[in-house]
C-alpha positions in Angstrom: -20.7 16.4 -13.1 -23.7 14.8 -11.2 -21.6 13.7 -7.8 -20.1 17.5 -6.6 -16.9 14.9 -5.5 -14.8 14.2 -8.5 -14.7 18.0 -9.4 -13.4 19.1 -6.5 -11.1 16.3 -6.2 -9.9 17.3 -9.4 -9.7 20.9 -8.7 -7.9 20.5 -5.4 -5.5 18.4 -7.2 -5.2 20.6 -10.2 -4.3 23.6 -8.0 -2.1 21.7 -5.2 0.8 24.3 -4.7 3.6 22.7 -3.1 4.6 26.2 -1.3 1.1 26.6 0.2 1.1 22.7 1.6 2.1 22.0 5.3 5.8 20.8 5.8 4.1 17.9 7.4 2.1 16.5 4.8 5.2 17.4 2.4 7.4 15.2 4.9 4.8 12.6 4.5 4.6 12.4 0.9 8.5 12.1 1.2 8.5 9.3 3.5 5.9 7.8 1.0 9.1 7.6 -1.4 11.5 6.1 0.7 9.3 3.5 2.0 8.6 2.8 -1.6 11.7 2.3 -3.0 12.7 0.3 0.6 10.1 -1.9 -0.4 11.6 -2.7 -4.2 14.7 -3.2 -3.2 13.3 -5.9 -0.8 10.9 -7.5 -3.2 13.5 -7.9 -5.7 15.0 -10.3 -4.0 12.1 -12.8 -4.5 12.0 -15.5 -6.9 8.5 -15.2 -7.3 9.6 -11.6 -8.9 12.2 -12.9 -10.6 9.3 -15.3 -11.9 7.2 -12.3 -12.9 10.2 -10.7 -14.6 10.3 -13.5 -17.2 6.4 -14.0 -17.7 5.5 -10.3 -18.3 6.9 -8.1 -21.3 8.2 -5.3 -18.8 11.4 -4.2 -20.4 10.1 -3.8 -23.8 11.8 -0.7 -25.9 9.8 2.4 -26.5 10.9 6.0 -27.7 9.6 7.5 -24.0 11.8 5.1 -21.3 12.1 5.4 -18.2 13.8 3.1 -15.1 13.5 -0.3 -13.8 14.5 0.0 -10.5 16.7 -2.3 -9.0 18.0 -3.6 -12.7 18.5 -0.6 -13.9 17.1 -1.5 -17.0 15.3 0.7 -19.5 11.6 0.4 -20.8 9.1 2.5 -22.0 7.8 4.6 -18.9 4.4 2.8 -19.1 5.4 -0.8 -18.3 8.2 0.7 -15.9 5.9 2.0 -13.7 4.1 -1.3 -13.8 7.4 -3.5 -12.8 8.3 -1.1 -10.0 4.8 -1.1 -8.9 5.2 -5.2 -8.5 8.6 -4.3 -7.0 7.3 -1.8 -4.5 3.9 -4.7 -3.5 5.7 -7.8 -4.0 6.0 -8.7 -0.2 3.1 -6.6 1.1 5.6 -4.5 3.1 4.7 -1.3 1.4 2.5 1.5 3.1 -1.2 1.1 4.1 -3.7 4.2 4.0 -6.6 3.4 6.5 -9.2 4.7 3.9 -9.0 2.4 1.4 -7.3 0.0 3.7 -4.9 -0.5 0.9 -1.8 1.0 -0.4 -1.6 3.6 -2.7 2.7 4.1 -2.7 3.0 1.0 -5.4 0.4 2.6 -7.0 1.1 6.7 -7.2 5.1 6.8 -6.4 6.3 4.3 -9.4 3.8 6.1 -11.5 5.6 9.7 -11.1 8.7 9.0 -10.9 8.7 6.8 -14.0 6.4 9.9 -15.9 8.6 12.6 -14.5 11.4 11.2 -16.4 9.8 11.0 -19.6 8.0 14.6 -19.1 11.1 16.2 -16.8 8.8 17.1 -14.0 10.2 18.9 -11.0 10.8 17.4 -7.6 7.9 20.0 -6.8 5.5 18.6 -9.2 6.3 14.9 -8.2 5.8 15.3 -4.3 2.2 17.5 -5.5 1.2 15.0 -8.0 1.9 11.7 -4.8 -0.2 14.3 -2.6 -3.1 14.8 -5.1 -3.2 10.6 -6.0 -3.1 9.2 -1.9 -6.3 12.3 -1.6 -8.6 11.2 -4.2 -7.8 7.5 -3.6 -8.7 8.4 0.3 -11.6 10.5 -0.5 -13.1 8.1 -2.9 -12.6 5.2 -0.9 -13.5 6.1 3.1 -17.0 5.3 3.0 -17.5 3.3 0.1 -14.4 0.3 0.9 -16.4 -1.1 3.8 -19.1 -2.2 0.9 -17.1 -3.0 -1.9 -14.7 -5.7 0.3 -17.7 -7.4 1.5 -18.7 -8.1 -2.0 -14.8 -9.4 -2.2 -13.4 -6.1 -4.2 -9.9 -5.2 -3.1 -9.7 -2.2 -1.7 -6.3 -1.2 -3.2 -7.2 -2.0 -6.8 -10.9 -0.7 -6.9 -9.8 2.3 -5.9 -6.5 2.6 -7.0 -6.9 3.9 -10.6 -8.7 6.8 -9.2 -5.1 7.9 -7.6 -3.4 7.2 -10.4 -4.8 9.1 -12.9 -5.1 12.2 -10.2 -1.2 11.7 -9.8 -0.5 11.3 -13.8 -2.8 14.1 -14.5 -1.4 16.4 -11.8 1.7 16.0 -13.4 1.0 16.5 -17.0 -0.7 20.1 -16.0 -3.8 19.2 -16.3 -6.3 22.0 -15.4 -9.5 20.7 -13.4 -12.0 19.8 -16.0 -9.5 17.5 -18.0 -8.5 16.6 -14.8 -11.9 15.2 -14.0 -12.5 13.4 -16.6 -9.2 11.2 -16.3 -10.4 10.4 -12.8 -14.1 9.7 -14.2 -12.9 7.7 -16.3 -10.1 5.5 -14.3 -13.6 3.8 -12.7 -13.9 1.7 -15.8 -10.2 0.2 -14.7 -11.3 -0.2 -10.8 -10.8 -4.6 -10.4 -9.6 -7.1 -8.2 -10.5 -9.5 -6.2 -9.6 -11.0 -2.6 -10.4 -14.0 -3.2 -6.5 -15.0 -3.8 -6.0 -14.5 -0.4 -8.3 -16.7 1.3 -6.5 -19.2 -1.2 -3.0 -18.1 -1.0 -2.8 -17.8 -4.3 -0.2 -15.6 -6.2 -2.6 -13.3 -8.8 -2.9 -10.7 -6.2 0.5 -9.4 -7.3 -0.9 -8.4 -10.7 -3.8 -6.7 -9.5 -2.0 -3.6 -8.6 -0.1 -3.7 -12.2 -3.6 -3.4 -13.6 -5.2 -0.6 -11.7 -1.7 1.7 -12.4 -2.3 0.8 -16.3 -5.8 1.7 -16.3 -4.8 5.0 -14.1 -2.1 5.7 -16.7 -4.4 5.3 -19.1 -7.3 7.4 -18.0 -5.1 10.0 -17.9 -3.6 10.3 -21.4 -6.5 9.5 -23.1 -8.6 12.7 -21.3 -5.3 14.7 -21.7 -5.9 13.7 -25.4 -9.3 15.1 -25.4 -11.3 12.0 -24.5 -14.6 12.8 -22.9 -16.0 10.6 -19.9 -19.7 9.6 -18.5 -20.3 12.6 -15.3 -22.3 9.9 -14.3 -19.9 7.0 -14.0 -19.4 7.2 -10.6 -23.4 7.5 -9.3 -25.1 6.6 -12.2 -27.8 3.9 -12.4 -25.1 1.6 -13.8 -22.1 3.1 -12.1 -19.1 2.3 -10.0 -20.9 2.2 -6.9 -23.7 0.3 -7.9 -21.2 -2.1 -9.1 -19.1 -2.4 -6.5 -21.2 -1.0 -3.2 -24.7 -1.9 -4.1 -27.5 0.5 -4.6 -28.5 0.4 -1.1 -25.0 1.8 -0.5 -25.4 4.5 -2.3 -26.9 7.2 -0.6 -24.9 6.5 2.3 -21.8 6.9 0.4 -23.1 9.7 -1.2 -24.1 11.6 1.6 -20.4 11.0 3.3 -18.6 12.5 0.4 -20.4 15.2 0.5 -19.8 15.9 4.3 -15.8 14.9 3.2 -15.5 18.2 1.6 -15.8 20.3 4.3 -12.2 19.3 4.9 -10.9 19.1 1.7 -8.0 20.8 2.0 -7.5 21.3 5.5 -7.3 16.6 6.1 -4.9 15.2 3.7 -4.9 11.3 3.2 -2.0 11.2 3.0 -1.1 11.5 6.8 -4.1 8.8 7.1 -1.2 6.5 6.0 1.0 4.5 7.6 4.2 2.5 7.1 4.4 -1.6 8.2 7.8 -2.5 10.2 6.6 -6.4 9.5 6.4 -8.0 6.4 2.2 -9.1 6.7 -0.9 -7.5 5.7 -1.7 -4.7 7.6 -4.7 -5.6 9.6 -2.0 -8.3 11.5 0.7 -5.5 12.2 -0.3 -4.3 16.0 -1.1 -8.0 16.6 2.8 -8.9 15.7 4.0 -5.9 17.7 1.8 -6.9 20.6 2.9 -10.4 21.0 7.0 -9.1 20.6 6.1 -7.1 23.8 5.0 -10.0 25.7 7.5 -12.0 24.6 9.9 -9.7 25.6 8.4 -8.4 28.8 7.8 -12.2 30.4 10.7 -14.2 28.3 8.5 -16.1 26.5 10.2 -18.9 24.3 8.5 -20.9 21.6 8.7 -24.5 23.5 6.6 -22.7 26.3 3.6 -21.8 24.2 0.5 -23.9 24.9 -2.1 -22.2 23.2 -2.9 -18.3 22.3 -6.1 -16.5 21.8 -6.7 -13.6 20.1 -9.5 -11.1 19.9 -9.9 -8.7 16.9 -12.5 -6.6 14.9 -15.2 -8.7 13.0 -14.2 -7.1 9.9 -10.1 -8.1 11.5 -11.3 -11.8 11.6 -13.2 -11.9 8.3 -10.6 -10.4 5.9 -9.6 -13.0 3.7 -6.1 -14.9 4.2 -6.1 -13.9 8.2 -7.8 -16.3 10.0 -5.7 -19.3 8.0 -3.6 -21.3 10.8 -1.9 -23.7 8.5 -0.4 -25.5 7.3 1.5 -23.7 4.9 2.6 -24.8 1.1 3.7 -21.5 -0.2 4.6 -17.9 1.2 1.0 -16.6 -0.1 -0.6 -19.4 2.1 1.2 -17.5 4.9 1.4 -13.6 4.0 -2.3 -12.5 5.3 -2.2 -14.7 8.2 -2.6 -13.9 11.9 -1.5 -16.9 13.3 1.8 -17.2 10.6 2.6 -13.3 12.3 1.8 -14.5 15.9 4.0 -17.7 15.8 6.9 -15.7 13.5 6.9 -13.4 16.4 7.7 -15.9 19.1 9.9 -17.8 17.6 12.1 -15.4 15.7 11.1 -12.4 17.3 11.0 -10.3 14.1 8.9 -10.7 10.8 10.8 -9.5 7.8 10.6 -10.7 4.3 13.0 -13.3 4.8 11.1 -15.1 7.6 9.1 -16.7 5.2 12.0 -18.6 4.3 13.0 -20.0 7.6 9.2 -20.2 8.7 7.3 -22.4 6.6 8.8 -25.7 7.7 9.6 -24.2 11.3 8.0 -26.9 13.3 7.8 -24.9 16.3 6.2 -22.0 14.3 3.8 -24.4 12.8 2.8 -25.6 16.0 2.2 -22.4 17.6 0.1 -21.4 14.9 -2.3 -24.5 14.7 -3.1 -23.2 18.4 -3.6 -19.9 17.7 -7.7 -19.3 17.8 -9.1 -15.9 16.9 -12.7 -14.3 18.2 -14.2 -11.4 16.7 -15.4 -9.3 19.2 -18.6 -6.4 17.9 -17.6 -2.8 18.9 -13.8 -3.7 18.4 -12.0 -1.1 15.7 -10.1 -2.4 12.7 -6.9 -2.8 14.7 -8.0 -3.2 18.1 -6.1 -6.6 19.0 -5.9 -8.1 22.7 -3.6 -11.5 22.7 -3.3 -14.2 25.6 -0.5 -16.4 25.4 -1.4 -19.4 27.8 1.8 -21.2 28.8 2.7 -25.0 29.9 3.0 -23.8 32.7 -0.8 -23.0 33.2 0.4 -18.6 33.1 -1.6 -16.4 30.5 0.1 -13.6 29.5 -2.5 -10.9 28.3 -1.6 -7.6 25.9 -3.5 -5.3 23.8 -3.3 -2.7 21.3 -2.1 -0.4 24.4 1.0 -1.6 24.2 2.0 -1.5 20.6 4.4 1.2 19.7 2.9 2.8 17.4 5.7 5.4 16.3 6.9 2.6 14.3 4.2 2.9 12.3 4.4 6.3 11.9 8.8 6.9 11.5 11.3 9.7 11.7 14.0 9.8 9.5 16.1 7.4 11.3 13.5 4.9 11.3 13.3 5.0 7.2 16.9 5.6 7.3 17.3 2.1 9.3 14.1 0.5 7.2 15.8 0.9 3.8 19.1 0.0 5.1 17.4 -3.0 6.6 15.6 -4.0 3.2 18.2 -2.6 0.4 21.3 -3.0 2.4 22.0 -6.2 0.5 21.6 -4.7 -2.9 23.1 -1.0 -2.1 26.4 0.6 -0.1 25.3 3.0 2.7 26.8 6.0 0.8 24.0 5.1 -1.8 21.7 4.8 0.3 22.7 7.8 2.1 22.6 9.1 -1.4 18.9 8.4 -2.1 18.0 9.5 1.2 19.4 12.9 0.4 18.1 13.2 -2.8 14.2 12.9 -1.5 14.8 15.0 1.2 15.5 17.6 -1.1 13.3 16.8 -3.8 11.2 20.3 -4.1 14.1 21.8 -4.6 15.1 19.9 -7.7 13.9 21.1 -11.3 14.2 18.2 -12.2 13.4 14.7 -10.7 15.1 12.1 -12.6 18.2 12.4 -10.7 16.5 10.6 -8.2 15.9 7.4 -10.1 19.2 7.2 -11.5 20.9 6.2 -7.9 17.2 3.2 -8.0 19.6 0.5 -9.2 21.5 -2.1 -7.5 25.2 -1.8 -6.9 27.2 -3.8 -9.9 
C-alpha cells in the first residue's frame, strides 16, 4: 500500500499475542471495559436514551444476536453493538485518548463484546482485539486530529472506524493483508461534525453509532474478499486531503512515519484516560482545580464574584466550551467550561445527575455568566489556571498543579467505586462485584460471553 502505516497497523494488530503484551497495557485495556460498561449503566438512565431507544430499530431479530446491555434484550450483534455504543457515549463520561482527543471505548469495547458472542471469542482475543482498535485509532489520529477539528471534523468519529474495523478484524483472525484492507477501507465511513456542540444540539449522540457501523462494516466486507483503494488514505482524493487539507499532508505523513519506530514498544492505549466528571474532557482538570480551591479556602457559591480562567487556544476554541449560558437543555451545558466551573462550586461534584439539579440553579447560572475564559499561546491542551475573585475583593488562584491526576488514571478501587457510583442504582454490589471479577479475569476465559450475561439490570 502506498502509506507504509496501515500495513503495519494491520500487521501489529494481526499478530498482537496477548502473552507477549505488558501486564500494564493488559490492565489498561481491562479498565477500558469497566469504565465502559460504568458508563451504560449511567447513560441508561437518560430520557434522552430512552428517546433514542424508541426512534432507532436497535432490537431488531436476526439469526447472529447478541446483548443489549442494561435491558438485557436481544438483537442481532450488529445493531447491539450500536445501542451499547450510545449507552457507553450517552453522557460523555466515557474514556478520552489524548490522540484523537476522543474516545475510542464506545467505539471498540461494545464492538467485541457484542462479536465475541456471536463468533465465541476468547477473553484473550477480546482484550487483543480492544488493544489493536485504541492503537490504530491513536496512530492514525496523533498528528492528523489537530487539522481535521479545525475544519469542524470530530475527532472521535473521523477516526473512529479505523479502530473498529482493527478490533472486528482482530477478532475474526484476520491475517494482515485482509486486515488492511478492512482498515483501508473503514476511511470511506470516517464523519461527524462538531458543529452540534457549539449549538447544543443532540445529533452528536449518533455520530459514534455511525462510525462503529461503518467499522463493522469495513470489516466483514474485506473478510468477505472485498478489495480496498492502497491509496485511500494519501491519495490525491483521499482521507487526508478530505479531512486535513493537502497542505497537511506531508506533515502528517512524515509523523507517521517517525510513529513507527515505536510501534510496539508505545501503546495508545495507556495514552488514555478515564473522566471522574461528567463533561467533555478538555473541561476535566479545570473542574478538579476549582473543587481544590473550593475546598482549600471554603469557598461557597454566594461568595463568588467573578472567575477567570486561562486555557490552551485550541481549550478555548473547541466547540460547546466557551458557552456561559444560559442553558435550555443538557447539550447546551455538557461541553461547557463555565456549566463545570459553577457545578463545582455549588455542588461540589459533577456527575450525570447534576444536570438535573443545575440547569435552573440560579446560583450556578449566575456563577457561570461571570466566568470569562483567555486563551493563552504556549499553554497545552489541558493546562488550566482559575481565579476565583470573591465579594470580598480575595482571588483565589490554582492551576493544573493541583489537580489530582490519579483520578484520571484509577486503580481498581477507583473503577470499583466509579461503577458502583454510576450502576449502583440499576445493579446489587454482588453483581457488580461479579462483573468486576469477570474482567479481571478475562484472558483466562475461552470464552467471553459470560461476561455480558451479568450487563443487565437487576429485575
Amino acid at each position: 500500500m502506498e502509506s507504509e502505516l496501515i500495513p503495519a497497523l494491520a500487521e501489529f494488530s494481526a499478530e498482537i499475542d496477548l502473552d507477549r503484551l505488558p501486564p500494564r497495557v493488559v490492565d489498561r485495556a481491562k479498565t477500558c471495559i469497566i469504565d465502559a460498561v460504568a458508563c451504560a449503566f449511567a447513560g441508561y438512565q437518560t430520557g434522552i436514551c430512552q428517546m433514542l431507544q424508541r426512534a432507532l430499530p436497535l432490537s431488531e431479530g436476526g439469526s447472529q444476536q447478541a446483548t443489549n446491555w442494561v435491558e438485557g434484550t436481544r438483537a442481532g450483534y450488529f445493531f447491539a453493538a450500536v445501542h451499547n455504543c450510545l449507552l457507553v457515549h450517552n453522557m460523555i463520561h466515557d474514556d478520552m485518548n489524548e490522540s484523537c482527543r476522543g474516545h475510542i471505548g464506545n467505539l471498540v469495547v461494545p464492538t467485541t463484546l457484542a462479536m465475541s458472542e456471536v463468533f465465541g471469542s476468547s477473553g484473550k482475543d477480546v482484550l487483543a482485539a480492544i488493544v489493536a482498535g485504541y492503537e490504530v485509532v491513536g496512530r492514525i489520529a496523533a498528528p492528523a486530529v489537530a487539522h481535521s477539528v479545525e475544519r469542524g471534523f470530530r475527532g472521535t468519529s473521523t477516526y473512529g472506524p479505523f479502530g473498529v474495523a482493527a478490533a472486528a478484524g482482530r477478532l475474526l483472525g484476520f491475517e494482515s493483508e485482509k486486515l488492511a484492507h478492512a482498515i483501508s477501507c473503514a476511511a470511506s465511513f470516517s464523519s461527524g461534525l462538531v458543529e452540534p456542540f457549539d449549538r447544543g444540539s443532540m445529533e452528536w449522540r449518533l455520530q459514534n453509532g455511525m462510525a462503529l457501523m461503518g467499522g463493522i462494516v469495513a470489516a466483514l466486507t474485506a473478510g468477505a474478499g472485498f478489495k480496498s483503494s492502497t491509496s485511500v488514505v494519501t491519495g490525491d482524493s483521499g482521507f487526508l486531503k478530505a479531512f486535513c487539507g493537502s497542505d497537511a499532508i506531508g506533515e502528517i505523513r512524515q509523523s507517521w512515519a517517525d510513529s513507527l519506530k515505536t510501534l510496539g514498544e508505545v501503546y495508545e492505549v495507556e495514552k488514555t484516560y478515564f473522566k471522574p466528571f461528567a463533561t467533555c474532557g478538555y473541561n476535566q482538570i479545570a473542574c478538579d482545580v476549582t473543587l481544590k480551591l473550593v475546598e482549600r479556602h471554603g469557598i461557597t457559591a454566594d461568595q463568588v464574584e467573578r472567575i477567570e480562567v486561562k486555557v490552551s487556544p485550541d481549550n478555548k476554541s473547541y466547540p460547546g466550551v466557551a458557552h456561559g449560558g444560559p442553558f435550555a437543555s443538557t447539550d447546551e451545558a455538557l461541553l461547557s467550561k463555565p456549566f463545570t466551573i459553577a457545578a463545582a462550586v455549588v455542588f461540589g461534584d459533577l456527575q450525570v445527575e447534576t444536570y438535573g439539579q443545575g440547569l435552573r440553579n440560579p446560583d450556578l447560572l449566575r456563577i457561570a455568566r461571570s466566568t470569562s475564559l483567555e486563551a493563552v499561546e504556549g499553554y497545552s491542551a489541558l493546562q488550566t489556571e482559575i481565579r476565583i475573585v470573591t465579594r470580598d475583593g480575595k482571588t483565589h488562584t490554582g492551576d493544573a498543579s493541583m489537580a489530582d491526576l490519579g483520578r484520571f488514571l484509577p486503580n481498581h478501587e477507583s473503577m470499583k467505586a466509579k461503577l458502583e457510583m454510576m450502576a449502583g442504582a440499576l445493579i446489587s454490589r454482588s453483581r457488580q462485584d461479579r462483573i468486576l471479577e469477570e474482567i479481571s479475569s478475562l484472558e483466562k476465559r475461552k470464552d467471553a460471553s459470560a461476561l455480558v450475561g451479568l450487563l443487565r439490570r437487576d429485575k
